[in-house]
C-alpha positions as CSV (number, residue, x, y, z in Angstrom):
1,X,119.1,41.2,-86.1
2,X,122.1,42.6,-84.0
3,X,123.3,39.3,-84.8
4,X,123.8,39.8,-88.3
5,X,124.6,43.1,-88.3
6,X,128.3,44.6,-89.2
7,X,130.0,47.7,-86.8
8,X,131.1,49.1,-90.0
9,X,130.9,48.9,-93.7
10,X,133.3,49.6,-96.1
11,X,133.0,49.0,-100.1
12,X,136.8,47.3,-100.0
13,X,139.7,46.3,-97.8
14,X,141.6,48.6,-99.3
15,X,139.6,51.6,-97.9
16,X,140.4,50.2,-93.8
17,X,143.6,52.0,-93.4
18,X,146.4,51.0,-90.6
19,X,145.2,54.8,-89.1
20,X,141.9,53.8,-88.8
21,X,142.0,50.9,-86.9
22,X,145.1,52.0,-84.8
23,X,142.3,54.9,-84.3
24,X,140.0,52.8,-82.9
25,X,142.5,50.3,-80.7
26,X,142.5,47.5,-83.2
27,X,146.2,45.6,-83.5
28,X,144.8,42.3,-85.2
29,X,142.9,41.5,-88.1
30,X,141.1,37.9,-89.4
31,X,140.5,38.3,-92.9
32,X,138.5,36.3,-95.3
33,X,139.6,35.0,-98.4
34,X,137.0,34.1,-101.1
35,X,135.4,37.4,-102.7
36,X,137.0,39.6,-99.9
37,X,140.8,39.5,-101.0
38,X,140.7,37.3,-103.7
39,X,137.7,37.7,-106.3
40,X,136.0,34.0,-107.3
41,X,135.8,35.2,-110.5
42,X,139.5,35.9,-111.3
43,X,141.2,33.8,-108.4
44,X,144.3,36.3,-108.6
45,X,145.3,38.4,-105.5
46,X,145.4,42.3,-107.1
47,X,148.7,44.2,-106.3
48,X,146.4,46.6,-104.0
49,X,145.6,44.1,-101.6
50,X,149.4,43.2,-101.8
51,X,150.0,46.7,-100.5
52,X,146.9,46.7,-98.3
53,X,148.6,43.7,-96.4
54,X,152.1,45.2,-96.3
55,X,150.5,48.3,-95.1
56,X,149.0,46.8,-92.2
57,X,151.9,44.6,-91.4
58,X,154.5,47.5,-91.2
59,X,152.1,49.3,-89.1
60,X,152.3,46.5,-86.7
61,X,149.0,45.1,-87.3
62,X,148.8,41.5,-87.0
63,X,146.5,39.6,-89.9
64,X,145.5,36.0,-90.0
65,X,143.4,34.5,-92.7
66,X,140.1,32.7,-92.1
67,X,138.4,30.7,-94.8
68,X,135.7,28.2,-95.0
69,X,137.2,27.1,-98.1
70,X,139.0,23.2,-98.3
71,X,140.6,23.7,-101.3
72,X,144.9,24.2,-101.1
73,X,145.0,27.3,-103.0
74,X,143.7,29.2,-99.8
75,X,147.2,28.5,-98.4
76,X,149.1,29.4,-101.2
77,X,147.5,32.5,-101.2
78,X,148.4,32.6,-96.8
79,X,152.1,31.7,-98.3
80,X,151.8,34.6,-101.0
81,X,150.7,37.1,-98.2
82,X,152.9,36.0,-95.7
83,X,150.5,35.4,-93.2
84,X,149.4,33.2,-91.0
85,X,145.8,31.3,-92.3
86,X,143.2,28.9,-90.9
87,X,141.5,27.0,-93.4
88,X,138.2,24.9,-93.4
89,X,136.9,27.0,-90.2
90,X,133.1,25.9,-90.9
91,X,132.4,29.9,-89.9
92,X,130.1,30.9,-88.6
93,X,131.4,28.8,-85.5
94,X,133.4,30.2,-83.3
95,X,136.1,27.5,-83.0
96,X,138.3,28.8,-86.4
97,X,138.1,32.1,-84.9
98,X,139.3,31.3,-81.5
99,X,142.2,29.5,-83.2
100,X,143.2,32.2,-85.3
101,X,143.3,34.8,-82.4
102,X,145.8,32.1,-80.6
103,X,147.8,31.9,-83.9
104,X,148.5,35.5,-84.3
105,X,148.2,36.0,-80.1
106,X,145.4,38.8,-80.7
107,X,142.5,39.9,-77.9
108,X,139.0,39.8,-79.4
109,X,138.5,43.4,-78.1
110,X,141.7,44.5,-80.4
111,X,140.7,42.2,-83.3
112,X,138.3,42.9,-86.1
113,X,137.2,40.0,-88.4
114,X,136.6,41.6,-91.9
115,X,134.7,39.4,-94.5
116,X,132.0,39.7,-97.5
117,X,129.3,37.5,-96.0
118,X,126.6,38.1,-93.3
119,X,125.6,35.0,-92.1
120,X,129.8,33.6,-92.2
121,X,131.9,36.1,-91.7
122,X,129.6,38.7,-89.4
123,X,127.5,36.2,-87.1
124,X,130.6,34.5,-86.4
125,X,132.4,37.4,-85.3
126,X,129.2,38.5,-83.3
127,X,129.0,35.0,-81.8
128,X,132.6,35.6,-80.3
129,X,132.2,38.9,-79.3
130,X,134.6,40.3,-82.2
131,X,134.1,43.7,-83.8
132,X,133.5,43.0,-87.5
133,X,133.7,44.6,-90.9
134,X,131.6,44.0,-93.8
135,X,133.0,44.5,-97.5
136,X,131.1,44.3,-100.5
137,X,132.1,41.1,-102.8
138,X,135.0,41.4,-105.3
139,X,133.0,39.2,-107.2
140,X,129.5,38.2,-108.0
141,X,131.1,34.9,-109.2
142,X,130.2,32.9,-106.1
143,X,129.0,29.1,-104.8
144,X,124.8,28.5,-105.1
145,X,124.3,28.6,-101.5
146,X,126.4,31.4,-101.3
147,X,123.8,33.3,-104.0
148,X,120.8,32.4,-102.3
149,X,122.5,33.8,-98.7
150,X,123.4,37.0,-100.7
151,X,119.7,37.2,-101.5
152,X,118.5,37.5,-97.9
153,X,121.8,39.5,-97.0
154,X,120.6,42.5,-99.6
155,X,117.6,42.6,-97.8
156,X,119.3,43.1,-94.1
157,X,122.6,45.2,-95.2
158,X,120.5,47.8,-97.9
């Protein structure tokens, strides 16, 4: 199950510092959107992940979005961030994430993906060879599918 399996865990974004991953080498991020940094139940980006991005940014670390979702409020929340995003990346496979590393000009061995889903977010990143990041859903608001994936993920992830 290596495949499915994060390097690190943290409860929310907000806990990965700029420190830590300057720590460890890391200079990029590819962040997902829904449930990540923007709860499904609420749809509002809090001030702390405001902060968390500005944080990161004036540290020099480079952040691009990367969302499954087709809707156009996924770029307005890119616009509101200031960051660079790529939408409708059908993760887990690996062409969205090989597009946002050329948006933002990142190395896979300096990126790390962080996301709230297993078998999108964390299989994707492992299929590129791309440390990764788990985070526990802002929300528990989510899609059907998504549910029934959450399901199986509790099992592999507790």
């Amino acid at each position: 199950m290596e495949l499915l399996t994060p390097d690190l865990h943290f409860r929310k974004v907000e806990e990965i510092t700029p420190e830590f991953l300057k720590s460890r080498g890391f200079t990029a991020l590819l962040i997902d959107v829904d449930n990540t940094l923007v709860s499904r139940g609420s749809g509002r980006i809090e001030s702390s992940v405001f902060e968390w991005v500005h944080s990161m940014k004036q540290a020099g670390i480079s952040c691009c979005l990367l969302s499954n979702n087709w809707h156009e409020v996924v770029h307005d929340y890119a616009a509101l961030l200031e960051i660079p995003i790529v939408a409708k990346a059908m993760k887990p496979l690996p062409i969205a994430y090989i597009k946002a590393l050329a948006t933002i000009g990142a190395r896979r061995a300096t990126t790390v993906v962080v996301g709230d889903q297993v078998f999108t977010d964390i299989l994707g990143a492992r299929l590129c060879v791309i440390p990764c990041i788990l985070v526990n859903p802002l929300s528990s608001t989510d899609l059907w599918y998504t549910k029934l994936f959450r399901k199986i993920e509790r099992k592999l992830v507790d």
